[in-house]
N, CA, C and O atoms as a MOPAC input file, in Angstrom:
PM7 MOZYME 1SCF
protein

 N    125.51100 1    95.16500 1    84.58900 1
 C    125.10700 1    94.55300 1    83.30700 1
 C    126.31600 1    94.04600 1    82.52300 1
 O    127.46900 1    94.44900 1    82.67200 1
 N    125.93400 1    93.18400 1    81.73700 1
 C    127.17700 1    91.84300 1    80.81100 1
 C    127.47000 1    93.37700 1    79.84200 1
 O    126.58100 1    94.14200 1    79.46600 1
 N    129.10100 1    93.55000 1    79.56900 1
 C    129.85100 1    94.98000 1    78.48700 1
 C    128.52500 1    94.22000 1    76.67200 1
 O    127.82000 1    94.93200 1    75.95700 1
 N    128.74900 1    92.44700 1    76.55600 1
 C    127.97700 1    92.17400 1    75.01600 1
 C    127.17800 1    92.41200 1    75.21000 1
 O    126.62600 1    92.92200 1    74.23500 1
 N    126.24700 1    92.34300 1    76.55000 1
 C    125.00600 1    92.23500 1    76.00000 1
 C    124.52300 1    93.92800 1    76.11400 1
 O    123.54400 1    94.12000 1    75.39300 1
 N    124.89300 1    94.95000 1    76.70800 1
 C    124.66400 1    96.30200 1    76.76200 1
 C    124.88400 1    96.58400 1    75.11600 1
 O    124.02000 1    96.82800 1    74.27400 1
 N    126.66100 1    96.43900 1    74.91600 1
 C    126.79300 1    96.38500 1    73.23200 1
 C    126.21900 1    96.09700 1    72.26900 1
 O    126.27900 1    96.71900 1    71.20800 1
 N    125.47700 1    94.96600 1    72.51500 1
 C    124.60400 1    94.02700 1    71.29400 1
 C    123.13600 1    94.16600 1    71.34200 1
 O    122.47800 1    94.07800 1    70.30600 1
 N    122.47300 1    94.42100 1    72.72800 1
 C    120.99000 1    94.84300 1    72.65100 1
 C    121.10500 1    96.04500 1    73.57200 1
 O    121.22200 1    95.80000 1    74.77300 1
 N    121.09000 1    97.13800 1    73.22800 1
 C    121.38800 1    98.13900 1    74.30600 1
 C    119.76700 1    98.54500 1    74.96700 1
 O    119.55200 1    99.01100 1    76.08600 1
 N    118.73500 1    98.20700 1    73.89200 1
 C    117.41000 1    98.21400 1    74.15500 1
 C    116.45700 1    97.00300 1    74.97500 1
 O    115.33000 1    97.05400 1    75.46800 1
 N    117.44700 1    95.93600 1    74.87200 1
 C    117.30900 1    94.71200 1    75.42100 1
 C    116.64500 1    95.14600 1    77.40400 1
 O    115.52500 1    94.91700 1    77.85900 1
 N    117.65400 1    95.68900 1    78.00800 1
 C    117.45300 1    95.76300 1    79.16200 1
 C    115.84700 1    96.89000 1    79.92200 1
 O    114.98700 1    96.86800 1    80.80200 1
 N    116.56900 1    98.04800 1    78.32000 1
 C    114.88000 1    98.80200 1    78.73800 1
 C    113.83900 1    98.32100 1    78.55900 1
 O    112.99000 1    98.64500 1    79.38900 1
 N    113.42800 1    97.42900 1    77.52800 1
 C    112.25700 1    96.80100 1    77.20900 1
 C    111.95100 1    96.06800 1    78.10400 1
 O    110.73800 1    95.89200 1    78.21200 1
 N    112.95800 1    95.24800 1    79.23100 1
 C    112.60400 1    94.35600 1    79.90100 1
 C    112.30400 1    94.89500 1    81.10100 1
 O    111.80500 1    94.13300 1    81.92900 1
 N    112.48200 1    96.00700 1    81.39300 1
 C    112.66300 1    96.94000 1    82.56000 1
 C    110.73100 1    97.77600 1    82.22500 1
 O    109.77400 1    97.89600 1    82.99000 1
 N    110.89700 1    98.11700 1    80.94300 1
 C    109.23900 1    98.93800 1    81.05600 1
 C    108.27500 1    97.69100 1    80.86000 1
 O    107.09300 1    98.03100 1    80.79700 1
 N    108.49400 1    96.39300 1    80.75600 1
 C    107.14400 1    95.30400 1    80.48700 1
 C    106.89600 1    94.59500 1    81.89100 1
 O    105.91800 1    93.91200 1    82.19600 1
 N    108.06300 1    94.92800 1    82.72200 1
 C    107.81200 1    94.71000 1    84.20300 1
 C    106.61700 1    95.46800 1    84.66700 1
 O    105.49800 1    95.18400 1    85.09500 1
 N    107.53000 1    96.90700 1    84.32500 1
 C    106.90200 1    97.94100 1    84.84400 1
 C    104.97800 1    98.04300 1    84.52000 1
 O    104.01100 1    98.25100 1    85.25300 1
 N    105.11500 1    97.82600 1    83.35200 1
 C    103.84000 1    97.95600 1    82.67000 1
 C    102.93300 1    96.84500 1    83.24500 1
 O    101.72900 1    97.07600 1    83.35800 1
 N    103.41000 1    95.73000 1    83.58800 1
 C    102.55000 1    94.71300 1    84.48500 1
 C    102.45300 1    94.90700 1    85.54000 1
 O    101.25100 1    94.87600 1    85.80100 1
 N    103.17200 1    95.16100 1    86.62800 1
 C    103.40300 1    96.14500 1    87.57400 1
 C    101.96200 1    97.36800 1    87.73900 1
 O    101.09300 1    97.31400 1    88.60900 1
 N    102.04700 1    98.15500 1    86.89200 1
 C    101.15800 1    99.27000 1    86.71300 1
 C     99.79100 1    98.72900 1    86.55800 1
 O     99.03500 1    99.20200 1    87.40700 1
 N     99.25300 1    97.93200 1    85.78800 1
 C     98.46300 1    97.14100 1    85.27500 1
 C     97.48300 1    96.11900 1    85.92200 1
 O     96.30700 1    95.78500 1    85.78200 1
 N     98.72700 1    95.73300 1    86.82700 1
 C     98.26000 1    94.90700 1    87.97200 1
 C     97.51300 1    95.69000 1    89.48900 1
 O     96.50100 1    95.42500 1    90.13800 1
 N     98.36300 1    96.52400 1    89.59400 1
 C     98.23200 1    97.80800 1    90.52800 1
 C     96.83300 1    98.33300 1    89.90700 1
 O     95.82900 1    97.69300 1    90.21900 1
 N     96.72400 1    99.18600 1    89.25400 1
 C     95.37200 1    99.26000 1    88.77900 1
 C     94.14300 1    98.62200 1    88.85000 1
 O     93.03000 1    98.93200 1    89.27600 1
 N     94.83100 1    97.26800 1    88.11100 1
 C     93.32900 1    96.27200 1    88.32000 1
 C     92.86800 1    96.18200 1    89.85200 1
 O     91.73600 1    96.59900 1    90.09700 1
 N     93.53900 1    95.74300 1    90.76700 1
 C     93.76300 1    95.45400 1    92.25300 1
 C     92.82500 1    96.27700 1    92.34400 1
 O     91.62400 1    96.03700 1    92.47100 1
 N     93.46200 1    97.47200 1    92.26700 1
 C     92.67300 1    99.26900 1    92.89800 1
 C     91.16400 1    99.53000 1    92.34800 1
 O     90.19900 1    99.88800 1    93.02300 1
 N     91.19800 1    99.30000 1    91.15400 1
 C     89.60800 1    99.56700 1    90.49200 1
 C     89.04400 1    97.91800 1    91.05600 1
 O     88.76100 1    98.18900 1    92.22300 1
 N     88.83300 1    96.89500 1    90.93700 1
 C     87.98300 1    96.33900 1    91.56100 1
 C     88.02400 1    96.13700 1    93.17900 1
 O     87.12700 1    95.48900 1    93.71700 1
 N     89.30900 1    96.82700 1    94.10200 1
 C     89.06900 1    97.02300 1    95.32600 1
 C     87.66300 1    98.11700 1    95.44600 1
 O     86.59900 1    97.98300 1    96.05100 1
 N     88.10200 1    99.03100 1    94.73800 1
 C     87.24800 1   100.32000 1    94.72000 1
 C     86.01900 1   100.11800 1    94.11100 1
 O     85.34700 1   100.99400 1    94.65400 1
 N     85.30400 1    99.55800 1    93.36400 1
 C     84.30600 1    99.07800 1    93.08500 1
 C     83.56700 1    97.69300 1    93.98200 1
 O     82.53400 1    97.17800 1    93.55300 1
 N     84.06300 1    97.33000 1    94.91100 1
 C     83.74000 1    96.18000 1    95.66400 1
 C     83.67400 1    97.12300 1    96.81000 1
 O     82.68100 1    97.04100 1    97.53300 1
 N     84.86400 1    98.27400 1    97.16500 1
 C     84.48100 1    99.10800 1    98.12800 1
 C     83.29800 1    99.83100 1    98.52900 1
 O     82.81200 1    99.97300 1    99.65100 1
 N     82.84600 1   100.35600 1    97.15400 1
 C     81.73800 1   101.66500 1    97.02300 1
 C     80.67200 1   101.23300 1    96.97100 1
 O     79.66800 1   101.91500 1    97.17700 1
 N     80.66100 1    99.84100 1    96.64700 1
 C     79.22100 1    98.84100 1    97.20900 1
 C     79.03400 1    98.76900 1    98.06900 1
 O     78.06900 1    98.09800 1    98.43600 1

């Protein structure tokens, strides 16, 4: 990681790191509940 930009947004990188994540998760989920509901039919 850039020494300013750790210095200047130190929150910068986590936020961008958990809204991945959170779409990531989100997406994963959706996938799974309408696999699983298209399954159990």
């Amino acid at each position: 990681p850039l020494p300013w930009a750790t210095n200047t947004f130190p929150t910068l990188s986590t936020i961008w790191a958990l809204s991945l994540l959170t779409l990531l998760a989100i997406g994963l989920a959706y996938e799974w509940t309408q696999g699983a509901l298209e399954w159990s039919k």
